[in-house]
Backbone bond lengths (Angstrom), bond angles and torsions (degrees), N, CA, C in turn:
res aa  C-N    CA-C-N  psi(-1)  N-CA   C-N-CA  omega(-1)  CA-C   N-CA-C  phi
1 X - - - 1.467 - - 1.521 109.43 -
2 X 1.125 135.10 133.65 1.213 154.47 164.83 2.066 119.85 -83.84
3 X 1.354 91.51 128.72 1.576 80.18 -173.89 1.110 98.30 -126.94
4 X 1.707 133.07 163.97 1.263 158.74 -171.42 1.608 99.44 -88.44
5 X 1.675 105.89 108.04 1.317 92.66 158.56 1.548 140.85 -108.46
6 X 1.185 108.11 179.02 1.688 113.18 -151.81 1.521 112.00 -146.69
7 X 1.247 119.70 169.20 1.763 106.19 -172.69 1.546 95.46 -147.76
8 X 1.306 89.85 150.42 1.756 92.94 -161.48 1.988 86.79 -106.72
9 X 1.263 132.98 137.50 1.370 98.00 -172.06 2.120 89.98 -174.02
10 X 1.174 109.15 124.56 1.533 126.20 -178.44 1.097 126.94 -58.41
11 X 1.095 146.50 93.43 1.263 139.43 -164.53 1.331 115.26 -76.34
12 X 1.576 144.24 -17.17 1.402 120.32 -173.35 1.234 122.37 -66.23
13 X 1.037 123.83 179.08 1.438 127.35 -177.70 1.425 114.63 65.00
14 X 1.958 123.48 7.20 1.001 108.79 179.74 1.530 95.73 -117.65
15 X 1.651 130.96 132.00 1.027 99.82 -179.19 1.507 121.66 -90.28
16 X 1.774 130.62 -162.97 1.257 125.07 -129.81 1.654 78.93 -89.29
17 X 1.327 144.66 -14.97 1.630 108.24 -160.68 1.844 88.71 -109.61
18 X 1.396 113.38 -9.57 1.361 109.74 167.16 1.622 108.38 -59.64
19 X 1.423 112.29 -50.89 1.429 103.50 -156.12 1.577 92.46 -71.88
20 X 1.598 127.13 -61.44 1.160 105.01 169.42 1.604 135.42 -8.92
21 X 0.841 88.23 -58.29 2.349 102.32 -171.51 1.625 79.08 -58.10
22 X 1.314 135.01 -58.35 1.483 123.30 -140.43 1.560 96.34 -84.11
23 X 1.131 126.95 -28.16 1.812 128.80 -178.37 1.616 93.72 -70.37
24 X 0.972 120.36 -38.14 1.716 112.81 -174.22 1.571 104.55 -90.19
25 X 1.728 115.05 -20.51 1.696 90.73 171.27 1.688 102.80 -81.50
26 X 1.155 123.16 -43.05 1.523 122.57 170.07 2.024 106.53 -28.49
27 X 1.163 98.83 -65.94 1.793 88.25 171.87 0.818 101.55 -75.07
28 X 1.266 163.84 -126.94 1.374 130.39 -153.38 1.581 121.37 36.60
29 X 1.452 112.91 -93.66 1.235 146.90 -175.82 1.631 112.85 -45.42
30 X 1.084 100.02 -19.92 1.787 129.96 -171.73 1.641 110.21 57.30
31 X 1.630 100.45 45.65 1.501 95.05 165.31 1.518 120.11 -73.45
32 X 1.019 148.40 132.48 1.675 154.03 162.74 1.459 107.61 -43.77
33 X 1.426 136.23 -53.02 1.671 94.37 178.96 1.639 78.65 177.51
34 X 1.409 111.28 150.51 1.708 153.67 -142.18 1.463 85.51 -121.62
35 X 1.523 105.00 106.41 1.513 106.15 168.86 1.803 117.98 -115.68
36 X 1.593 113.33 110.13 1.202 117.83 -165.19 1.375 118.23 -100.33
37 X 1.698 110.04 120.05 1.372 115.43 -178.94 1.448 132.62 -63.63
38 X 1.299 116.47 176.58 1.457 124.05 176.51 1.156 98.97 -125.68
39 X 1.214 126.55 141.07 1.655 146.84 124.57 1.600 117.67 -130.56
40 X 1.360 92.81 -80.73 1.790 77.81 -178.38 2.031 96.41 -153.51
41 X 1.205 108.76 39.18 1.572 134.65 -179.14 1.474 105.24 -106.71
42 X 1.163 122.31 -167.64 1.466 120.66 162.27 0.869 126.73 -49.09
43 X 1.333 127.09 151.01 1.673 148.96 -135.19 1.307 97.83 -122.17
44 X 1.712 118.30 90.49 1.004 125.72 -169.78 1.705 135.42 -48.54
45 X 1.054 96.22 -18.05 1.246 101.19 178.45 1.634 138.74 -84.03
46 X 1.548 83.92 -51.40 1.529 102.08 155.61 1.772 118.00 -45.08
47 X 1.224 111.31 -51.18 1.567 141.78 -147.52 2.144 83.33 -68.90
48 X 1.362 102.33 -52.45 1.526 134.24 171.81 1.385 111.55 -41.85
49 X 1.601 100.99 -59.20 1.914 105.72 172.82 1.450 101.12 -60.74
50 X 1.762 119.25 -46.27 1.230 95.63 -157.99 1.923 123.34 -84.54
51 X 0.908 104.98 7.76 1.798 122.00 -173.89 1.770 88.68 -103.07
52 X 1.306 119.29 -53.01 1.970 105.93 -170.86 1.407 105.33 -59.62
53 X 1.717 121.23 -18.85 1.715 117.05 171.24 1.008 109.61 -69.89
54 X 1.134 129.87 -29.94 1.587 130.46 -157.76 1.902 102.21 -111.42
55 X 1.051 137.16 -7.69 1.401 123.36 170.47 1.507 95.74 -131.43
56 X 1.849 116.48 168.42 1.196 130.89 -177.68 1.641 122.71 -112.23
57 X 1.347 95.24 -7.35 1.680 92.03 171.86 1.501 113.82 -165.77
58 X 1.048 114.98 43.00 1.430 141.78 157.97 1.137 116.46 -86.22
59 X 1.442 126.38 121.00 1.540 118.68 149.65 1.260 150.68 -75.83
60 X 1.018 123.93 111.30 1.550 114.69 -149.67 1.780 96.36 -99.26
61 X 1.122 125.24 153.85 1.396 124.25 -175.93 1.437 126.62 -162.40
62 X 1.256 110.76 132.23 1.473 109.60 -175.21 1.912 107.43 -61.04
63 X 1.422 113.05 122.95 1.611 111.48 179.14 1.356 129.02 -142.25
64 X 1.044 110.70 55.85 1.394 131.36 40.70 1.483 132.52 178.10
65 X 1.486 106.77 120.98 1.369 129.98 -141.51 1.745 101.36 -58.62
66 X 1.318 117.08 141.63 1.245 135.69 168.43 1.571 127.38 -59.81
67 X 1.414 120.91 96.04 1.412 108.48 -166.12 1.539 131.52 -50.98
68 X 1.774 97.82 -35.85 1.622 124.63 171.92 1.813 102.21 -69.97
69 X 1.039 116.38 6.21 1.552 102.47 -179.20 1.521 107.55 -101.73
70 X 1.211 128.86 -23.89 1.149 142.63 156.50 2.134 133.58 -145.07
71 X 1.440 118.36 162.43 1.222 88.54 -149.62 1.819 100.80 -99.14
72 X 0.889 139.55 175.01 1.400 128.42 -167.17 1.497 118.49 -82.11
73 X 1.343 116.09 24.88 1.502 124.10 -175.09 1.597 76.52 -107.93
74 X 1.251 141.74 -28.39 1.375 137.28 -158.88 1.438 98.11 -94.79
75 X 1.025 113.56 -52.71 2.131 133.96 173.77 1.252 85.55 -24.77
76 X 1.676 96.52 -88.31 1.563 102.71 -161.46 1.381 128.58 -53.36
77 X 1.616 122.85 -17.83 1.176 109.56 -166.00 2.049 112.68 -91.44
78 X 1.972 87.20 -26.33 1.478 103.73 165.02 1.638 116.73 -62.15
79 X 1.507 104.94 -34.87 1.623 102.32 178.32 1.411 121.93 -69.79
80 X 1.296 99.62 -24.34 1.818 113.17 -169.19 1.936 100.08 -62.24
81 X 1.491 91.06 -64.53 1.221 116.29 170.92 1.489 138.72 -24.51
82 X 1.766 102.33 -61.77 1.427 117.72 157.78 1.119 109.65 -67.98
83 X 1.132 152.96 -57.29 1.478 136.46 149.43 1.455 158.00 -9.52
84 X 1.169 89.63 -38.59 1.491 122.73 -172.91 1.745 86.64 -97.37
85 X 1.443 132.02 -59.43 1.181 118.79 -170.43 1.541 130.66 -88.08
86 X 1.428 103.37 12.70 1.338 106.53 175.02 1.553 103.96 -137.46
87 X 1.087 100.46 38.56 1.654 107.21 160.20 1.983 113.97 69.09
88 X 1.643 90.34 7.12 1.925 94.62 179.62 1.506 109.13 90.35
89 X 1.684 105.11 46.77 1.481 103.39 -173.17 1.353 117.62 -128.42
90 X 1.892 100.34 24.36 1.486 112.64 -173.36 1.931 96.40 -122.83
91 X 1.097 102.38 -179.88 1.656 117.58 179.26 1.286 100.25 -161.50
92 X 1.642 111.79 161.36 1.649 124.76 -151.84 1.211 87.18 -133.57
93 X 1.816 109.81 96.47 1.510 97.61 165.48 1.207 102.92 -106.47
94 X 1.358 96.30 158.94 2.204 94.56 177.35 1.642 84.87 -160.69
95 X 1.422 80.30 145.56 1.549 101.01 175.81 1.973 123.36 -146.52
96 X 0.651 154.18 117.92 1.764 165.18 -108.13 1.762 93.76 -89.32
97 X 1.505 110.62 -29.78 1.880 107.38 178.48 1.510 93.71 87.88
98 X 1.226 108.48 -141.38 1.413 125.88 -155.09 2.019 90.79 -157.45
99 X 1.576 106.15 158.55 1.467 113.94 166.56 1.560 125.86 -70.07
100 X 1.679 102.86 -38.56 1.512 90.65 164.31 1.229 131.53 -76.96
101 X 1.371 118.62 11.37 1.703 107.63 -174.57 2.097 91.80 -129.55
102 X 1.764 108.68 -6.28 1.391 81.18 168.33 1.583 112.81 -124.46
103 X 1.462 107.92 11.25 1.647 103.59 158.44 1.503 127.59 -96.49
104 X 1.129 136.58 2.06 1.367 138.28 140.94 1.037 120.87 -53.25
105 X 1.733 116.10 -28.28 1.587 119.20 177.39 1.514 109.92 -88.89
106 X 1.479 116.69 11.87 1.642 115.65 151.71 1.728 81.64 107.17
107 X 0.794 152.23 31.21 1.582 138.61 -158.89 1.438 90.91 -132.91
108 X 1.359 103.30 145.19 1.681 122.69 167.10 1.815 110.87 -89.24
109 X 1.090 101.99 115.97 1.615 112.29 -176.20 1.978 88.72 -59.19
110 X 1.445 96.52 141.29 1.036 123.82 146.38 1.637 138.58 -121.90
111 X 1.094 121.47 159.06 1.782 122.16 -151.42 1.714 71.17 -85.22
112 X 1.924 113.57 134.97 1.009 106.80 170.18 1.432 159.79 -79.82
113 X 1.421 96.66 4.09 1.566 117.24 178.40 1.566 108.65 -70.15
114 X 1.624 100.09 -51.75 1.658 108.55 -164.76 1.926 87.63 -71.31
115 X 1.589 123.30 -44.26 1.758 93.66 -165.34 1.951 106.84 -68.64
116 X 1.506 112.41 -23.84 1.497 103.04 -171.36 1.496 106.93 -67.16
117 X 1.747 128.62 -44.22 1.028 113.34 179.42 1.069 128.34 -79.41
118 X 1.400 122.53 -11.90 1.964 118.25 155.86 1.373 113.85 -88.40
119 X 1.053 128.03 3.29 1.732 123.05 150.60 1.224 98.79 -76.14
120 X 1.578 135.76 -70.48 1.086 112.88 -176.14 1.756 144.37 -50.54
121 X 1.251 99.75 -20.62 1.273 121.45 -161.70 1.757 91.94 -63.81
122 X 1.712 99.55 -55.32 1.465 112.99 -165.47 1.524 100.89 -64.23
123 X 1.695 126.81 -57.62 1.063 125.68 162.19 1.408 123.49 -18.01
124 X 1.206 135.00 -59.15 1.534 139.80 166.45 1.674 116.36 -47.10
125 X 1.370 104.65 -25.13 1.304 117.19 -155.82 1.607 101.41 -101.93
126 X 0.816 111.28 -0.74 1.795 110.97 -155.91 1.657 111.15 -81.04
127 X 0.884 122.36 130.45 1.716 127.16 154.08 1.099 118.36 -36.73
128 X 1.848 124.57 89.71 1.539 104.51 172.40 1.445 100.39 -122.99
129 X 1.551 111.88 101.45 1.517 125.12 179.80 1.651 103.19 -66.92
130 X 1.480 153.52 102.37 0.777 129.11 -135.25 1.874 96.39 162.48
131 X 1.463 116.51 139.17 1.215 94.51 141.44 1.929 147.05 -43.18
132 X 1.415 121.51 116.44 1.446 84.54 173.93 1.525 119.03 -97.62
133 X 1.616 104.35 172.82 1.205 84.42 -159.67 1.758 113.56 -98.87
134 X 1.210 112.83 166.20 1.637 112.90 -174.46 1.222 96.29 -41.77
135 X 1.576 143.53 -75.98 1.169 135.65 -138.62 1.857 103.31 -137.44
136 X 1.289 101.87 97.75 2.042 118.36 -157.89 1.490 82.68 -49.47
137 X 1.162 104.64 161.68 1.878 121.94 -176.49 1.271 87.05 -89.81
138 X 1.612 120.93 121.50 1.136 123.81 148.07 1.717 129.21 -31.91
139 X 1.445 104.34 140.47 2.124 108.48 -167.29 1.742 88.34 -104.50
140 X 1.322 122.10 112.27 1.186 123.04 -179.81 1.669 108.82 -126.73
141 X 1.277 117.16 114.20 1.278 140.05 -137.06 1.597 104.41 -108.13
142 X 1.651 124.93 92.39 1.581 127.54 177.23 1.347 116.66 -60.75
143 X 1.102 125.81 151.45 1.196 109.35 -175.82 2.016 120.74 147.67
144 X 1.193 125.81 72.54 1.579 123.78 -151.53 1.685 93.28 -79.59
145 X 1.424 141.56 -6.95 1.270 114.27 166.37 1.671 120.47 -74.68
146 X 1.493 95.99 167.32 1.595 106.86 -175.49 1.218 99.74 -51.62
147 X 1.537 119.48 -72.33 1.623 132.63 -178.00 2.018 105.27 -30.58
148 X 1.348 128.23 -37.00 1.096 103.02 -142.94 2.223 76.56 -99.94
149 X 1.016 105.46 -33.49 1.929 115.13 -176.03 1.616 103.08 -36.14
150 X 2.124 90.16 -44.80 1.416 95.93 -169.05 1.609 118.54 -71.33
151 X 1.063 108.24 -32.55 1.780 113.97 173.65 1.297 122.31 -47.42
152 X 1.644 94.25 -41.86 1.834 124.04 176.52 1.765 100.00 -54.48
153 X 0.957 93.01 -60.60 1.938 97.00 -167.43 1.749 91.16 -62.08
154 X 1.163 112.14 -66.80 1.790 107.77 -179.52 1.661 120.92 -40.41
155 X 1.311 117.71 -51.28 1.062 120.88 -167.29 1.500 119.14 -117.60
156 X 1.330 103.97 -40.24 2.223 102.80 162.84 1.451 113.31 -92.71
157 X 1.560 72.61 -167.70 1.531 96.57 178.39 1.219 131.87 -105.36
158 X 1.531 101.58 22.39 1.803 123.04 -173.92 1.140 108.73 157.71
159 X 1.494 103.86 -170.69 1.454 121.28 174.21 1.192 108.73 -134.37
160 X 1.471 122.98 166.18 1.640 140.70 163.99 1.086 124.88 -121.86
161 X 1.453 128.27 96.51 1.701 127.12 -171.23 1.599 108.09 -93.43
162 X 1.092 103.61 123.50 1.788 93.44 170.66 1.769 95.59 -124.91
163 X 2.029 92.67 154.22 1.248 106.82 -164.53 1.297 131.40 13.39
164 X 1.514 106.59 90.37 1.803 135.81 -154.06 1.727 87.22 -151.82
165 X 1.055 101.80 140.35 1.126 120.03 -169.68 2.175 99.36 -94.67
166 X 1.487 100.10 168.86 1.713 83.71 -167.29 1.723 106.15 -76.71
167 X 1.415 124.34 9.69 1.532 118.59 179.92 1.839 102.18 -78.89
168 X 1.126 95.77 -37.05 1.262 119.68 171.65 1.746 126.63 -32.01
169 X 0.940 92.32 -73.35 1.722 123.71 170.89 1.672 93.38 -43.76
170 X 1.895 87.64 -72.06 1.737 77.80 -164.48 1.564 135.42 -65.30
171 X 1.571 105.49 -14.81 1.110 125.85 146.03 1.941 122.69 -33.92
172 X 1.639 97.15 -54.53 1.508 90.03 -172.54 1.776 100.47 -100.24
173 X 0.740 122.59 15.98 1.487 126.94 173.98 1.895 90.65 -91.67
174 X 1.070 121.51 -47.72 1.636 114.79 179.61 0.866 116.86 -53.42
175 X 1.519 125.27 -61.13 1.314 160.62 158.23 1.655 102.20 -5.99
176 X 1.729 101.98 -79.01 1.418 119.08 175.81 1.322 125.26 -58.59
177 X 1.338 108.51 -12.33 1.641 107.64 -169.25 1.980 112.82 66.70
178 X 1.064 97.25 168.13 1.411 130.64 -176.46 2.193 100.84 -32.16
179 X 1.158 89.16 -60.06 1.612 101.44 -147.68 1.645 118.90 -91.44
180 X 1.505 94.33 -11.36 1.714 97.00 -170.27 1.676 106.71 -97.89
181 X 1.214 137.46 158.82 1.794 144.49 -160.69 1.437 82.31 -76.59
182 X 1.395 93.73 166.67 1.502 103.02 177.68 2.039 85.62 -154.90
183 X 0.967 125.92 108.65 1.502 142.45 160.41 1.390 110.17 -81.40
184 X 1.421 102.91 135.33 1.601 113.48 -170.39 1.688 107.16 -136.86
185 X 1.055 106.45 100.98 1.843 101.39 169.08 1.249 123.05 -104.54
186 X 1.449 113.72 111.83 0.873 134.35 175.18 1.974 126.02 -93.54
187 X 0.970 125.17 109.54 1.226 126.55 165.21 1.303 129.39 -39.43
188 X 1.262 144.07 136.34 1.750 132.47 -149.69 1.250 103.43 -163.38
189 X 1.333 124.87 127.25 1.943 150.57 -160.90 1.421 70.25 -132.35
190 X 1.654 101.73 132.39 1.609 127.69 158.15 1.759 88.90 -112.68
191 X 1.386 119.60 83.67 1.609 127.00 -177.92 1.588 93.98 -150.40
192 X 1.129 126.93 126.80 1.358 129.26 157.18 1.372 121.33 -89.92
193 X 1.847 113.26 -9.47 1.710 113.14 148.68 0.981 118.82 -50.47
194 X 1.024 130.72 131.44 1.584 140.51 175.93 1.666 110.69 -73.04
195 X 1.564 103.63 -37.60 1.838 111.02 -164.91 1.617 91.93 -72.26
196 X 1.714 110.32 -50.25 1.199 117.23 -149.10 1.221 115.43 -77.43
197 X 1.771 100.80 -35.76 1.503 101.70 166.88 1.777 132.44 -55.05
198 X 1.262 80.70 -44.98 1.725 88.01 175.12 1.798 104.21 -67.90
199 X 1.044 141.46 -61.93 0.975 143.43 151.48 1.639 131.20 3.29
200 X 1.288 94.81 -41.74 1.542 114.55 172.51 1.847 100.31 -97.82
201 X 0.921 97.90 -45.13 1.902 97.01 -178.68 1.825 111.33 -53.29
202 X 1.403 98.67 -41.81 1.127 107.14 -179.32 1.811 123.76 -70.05
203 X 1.245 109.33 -15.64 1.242 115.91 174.97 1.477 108.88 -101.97
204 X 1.317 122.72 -16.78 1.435 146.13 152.75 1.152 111.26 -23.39
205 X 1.372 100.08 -78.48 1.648 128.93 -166.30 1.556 114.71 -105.60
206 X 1.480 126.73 22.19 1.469 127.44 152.07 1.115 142.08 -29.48
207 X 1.740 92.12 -35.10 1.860 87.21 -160.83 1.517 92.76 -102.36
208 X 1.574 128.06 1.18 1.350 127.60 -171.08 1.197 111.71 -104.15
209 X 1.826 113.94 -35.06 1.219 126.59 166.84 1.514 112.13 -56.93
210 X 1.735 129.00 -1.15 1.490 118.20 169.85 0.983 105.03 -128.49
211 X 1.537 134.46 47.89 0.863 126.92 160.81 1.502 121.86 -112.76
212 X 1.239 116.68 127.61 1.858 119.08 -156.64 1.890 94.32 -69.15
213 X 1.215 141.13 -29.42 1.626 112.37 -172.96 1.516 94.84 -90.37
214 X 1.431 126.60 29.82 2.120 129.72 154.71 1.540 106.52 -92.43
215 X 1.606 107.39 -48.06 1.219 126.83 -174.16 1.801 101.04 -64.01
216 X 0.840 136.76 -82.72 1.806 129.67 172.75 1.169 120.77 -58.84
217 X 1.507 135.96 16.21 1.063 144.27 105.17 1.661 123.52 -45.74
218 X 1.049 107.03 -83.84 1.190 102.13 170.22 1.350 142.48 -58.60
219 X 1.462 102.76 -14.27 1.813 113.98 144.92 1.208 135.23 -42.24
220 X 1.544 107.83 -42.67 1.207 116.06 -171.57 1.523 108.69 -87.05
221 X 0.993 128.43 -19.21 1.509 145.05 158.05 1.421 111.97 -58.55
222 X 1.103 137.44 -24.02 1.206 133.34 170.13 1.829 106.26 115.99
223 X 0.859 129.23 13.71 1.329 147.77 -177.96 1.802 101.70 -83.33
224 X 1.640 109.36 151.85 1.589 112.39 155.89 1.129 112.50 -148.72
225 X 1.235 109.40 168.08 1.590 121.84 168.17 1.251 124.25 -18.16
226 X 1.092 131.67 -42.20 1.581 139.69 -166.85 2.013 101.73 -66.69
227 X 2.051 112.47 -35.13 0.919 119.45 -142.66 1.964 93.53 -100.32
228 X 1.426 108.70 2.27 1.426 131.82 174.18 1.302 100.49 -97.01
229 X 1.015 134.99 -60.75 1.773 136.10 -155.78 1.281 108.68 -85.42
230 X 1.452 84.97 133.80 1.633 96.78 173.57 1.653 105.84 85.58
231 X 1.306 106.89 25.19 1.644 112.47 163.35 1.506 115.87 93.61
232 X 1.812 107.54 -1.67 1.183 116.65 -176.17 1.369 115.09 106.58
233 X 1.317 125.78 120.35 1.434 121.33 173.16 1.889 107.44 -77.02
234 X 1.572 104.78 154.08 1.457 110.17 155.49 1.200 119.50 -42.72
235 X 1.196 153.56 -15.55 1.855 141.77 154.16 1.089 114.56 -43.31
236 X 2.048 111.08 -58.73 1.297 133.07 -167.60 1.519 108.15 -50.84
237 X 1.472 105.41 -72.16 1.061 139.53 -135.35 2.638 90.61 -75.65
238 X 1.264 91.02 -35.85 1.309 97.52 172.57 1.684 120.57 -85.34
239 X 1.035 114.91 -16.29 1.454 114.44 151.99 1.207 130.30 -98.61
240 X 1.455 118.23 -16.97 1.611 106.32 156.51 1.777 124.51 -105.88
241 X 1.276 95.51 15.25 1.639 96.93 165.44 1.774 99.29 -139.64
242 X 1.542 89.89 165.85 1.916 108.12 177.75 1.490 99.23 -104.00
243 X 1.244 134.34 139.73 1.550 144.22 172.04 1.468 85.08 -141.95
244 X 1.998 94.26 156.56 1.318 114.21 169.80 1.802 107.19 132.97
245 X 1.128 103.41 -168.31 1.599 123.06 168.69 1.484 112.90 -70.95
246 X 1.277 125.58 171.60 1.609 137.37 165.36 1.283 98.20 -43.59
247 X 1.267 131.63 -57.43 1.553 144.67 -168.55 1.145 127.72 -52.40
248 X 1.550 103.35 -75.79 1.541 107.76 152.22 1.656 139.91 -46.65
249 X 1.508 96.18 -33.66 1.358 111.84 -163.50 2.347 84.96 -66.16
250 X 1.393 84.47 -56.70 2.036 85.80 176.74 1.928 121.48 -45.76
251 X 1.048 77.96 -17.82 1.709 87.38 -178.28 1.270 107.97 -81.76
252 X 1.423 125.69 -50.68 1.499 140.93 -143.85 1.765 60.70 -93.56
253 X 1.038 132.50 -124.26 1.718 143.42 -158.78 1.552 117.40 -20.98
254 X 1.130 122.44 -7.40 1.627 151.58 149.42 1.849 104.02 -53.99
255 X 1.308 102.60 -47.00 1.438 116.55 -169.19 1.365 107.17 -66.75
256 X 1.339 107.24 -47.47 1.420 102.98 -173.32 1.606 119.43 -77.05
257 X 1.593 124.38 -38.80 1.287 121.20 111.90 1.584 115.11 37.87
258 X 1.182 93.54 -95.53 1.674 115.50 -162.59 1.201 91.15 -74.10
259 X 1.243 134.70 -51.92 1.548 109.43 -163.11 1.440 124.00 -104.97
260 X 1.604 106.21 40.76 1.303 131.62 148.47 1.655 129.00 117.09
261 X 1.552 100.22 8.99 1.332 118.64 167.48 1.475 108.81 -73.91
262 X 1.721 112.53 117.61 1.282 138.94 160.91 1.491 118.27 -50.00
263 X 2.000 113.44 -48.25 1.349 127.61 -178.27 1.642 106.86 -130.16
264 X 1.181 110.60 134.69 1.204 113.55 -168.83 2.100 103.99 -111.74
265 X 1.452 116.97 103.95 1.363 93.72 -144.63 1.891 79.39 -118.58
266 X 1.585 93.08 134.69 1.445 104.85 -176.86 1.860 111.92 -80.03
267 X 1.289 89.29 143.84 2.110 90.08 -179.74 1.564 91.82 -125.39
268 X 1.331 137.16 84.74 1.289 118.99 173.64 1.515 128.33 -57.02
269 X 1.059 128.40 154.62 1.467 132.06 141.46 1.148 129.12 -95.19
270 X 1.523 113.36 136.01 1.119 135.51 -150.26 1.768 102.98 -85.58
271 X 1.234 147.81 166.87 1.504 148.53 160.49 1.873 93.22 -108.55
272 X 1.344 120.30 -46.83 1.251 95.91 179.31 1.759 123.59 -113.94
273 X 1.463 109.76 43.31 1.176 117.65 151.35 1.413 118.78 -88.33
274 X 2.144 96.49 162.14 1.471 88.45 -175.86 1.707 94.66 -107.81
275 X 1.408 113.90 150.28 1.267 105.47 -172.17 1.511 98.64 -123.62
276 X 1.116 134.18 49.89 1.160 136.30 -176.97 1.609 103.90 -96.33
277 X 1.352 113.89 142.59 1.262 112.51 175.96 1.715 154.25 -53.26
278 X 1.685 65.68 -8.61 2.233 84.67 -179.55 1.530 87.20 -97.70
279 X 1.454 145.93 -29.83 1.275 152.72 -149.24 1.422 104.35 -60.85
280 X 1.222 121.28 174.89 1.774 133.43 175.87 1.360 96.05 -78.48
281 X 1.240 114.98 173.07 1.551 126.55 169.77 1.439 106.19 -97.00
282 X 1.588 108.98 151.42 1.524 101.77 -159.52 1.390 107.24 -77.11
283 X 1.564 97.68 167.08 1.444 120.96 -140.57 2.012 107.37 -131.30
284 X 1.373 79.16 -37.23 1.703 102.92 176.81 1.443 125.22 -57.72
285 X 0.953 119.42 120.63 1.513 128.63 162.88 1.497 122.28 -93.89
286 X 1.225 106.82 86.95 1.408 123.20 151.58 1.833 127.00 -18.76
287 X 0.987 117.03 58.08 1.952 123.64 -151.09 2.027 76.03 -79.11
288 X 1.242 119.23 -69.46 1.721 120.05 -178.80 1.317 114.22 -16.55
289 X 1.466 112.31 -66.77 1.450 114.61 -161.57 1.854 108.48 -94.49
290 X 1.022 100.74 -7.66 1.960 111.03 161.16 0.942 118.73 -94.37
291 X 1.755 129.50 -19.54 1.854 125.68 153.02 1.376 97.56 -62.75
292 X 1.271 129.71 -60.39 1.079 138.84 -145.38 1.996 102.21 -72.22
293 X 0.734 120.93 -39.01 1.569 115.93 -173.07 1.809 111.40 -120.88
294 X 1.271 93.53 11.73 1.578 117.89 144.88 1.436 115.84 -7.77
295 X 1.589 131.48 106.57 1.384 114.55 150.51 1.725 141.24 -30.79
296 X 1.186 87.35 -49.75 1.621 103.34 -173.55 1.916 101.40 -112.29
């Protein structure tokens, strides 16, 4: 199986006619579609309208938008919208976050199965007086537990796994059945050191590697404690990230591929970012390892 790839990738620190130039070298390159995060940086969506004006066959995509950041009468009417005006070249990912990054924002944590499927529910339901658009922005649902895959198959149009190992995937490819997207982000070292690569992955993926709903995920996979501490052992760290050459790096992301990823969406790591925890969120564009594993 062959999958469509895509790059999951931060925009601050770039400004607006920089990021422009880089959404049009990405098409160019014939990547499939630019998926822009949320935390507390640019406002993905907007950021989304403003890159689908400026390129013609790029996908630009929320990746992945915060449900508590707005309520799904707003989702839907912004999704309809971006859709409708860029010819069907956006997708609606949303995913529930985590408690430390959405109760500081004044919000009452909810257990995440019950808030994704009554956001969605209402989402479907919403008043959008409005043109609609030729082809509705796909609802693509983040989220590596069973409970949240299953909402995906009930209520979207996919799922989004980030750093999931490949049992994982094939897990939610079952899950989903045959017909619905399945998005896969994977983290990616253009290093054919083995120490150094991981090394960099591992400072990469810090602040995700401590977070307990990765850890019971990855429990249930056959993983333990030992393979969390201490920044992640080499097991971890080689099944939920790709290191290596152009070559390898296609092989290892080939894998996921096969075991039932539709889009195969790149998260690079940086060599000269700082990934320390007080630090900005990355900012860097990886141009090396996106010539290098290049569609075209």
């Amino acid at each position: 199986m062959k999958a469509a790839l895509s790059l999951l990738q931060w925009t601050e620190g770039t400004a607006g006619p920089d990021l422009v130039s880089h959404a049009r070298r990405l098409e160019e390159l014939g990547y499939h579609e630019l998926w822009l995060p949320e935390i507390c940086g640019r406002e993905p969506l907007s950021t989304a309208g403003y890159l689908l004006g400026r390129t013609e066959r790029l996908n630009v995509s929320s990746g992945i938008a915060n449900v508590y950041a707005r309520d799904a009468d707003c989702a839907a009417q912004t999704a309809n919208g971006l859709a409708e005006l860029s010819g069907g070249r956006f997708r609606l990912g949303l995913g529930v976050s985590h408690p430390v990054l959405v109760e500081p924002r004044g919000h009452q944590w909810v257990a995440p199965v019950r808030k994704m499927r009554s956001y969605l529910e209402r989402l479907h339901a919403a008043p959008i007086e409005s043109p609609r658009a030729a082809r509705a922005a796909p609802v693509i649902v983040a989220g590596h537990g069973k409970g949240l895959v299953r909402v995906a198959r009930e209520l979207g149009d996919g799922s989004f796994l980030f750093l999931q190992p490949l049992a994982a995937v094939r897990m939610a490819r079952e899950l989903l059945g045959p017909d619905k997207e399945l998005h896969v982000a994977v983290r990616c070292v253009l290093d054919n050191d083995a120490a150094r690569a991981r090394e960099l992955a591992r400072r990469a993926c810090a602040f995700y590697i401590s977070l307990p709903a990765y850890h019971a995920r990855w429990t249930e996979l056959g993983f333990d404690e030992s393979d969390w501490r201490d920044g992640g052992s080499d097991r971890l760290v080689d099944a939920i990230c790709a290191w290596g050459d152009a070559a390898l790096l296609r092989e290892k992301l080939a894998a996921f591929a096969e075991a039932g990823a539709t889009h195969v969406v790149l998260y690079p790591c940086n060599p000269d970012e700082d990934y320390r925890p007080d630090s900005a969120m990355s900012t860097h564009w990886n141009w090396p390892l996106l010539e290098a594993l290049a569609p075209r």
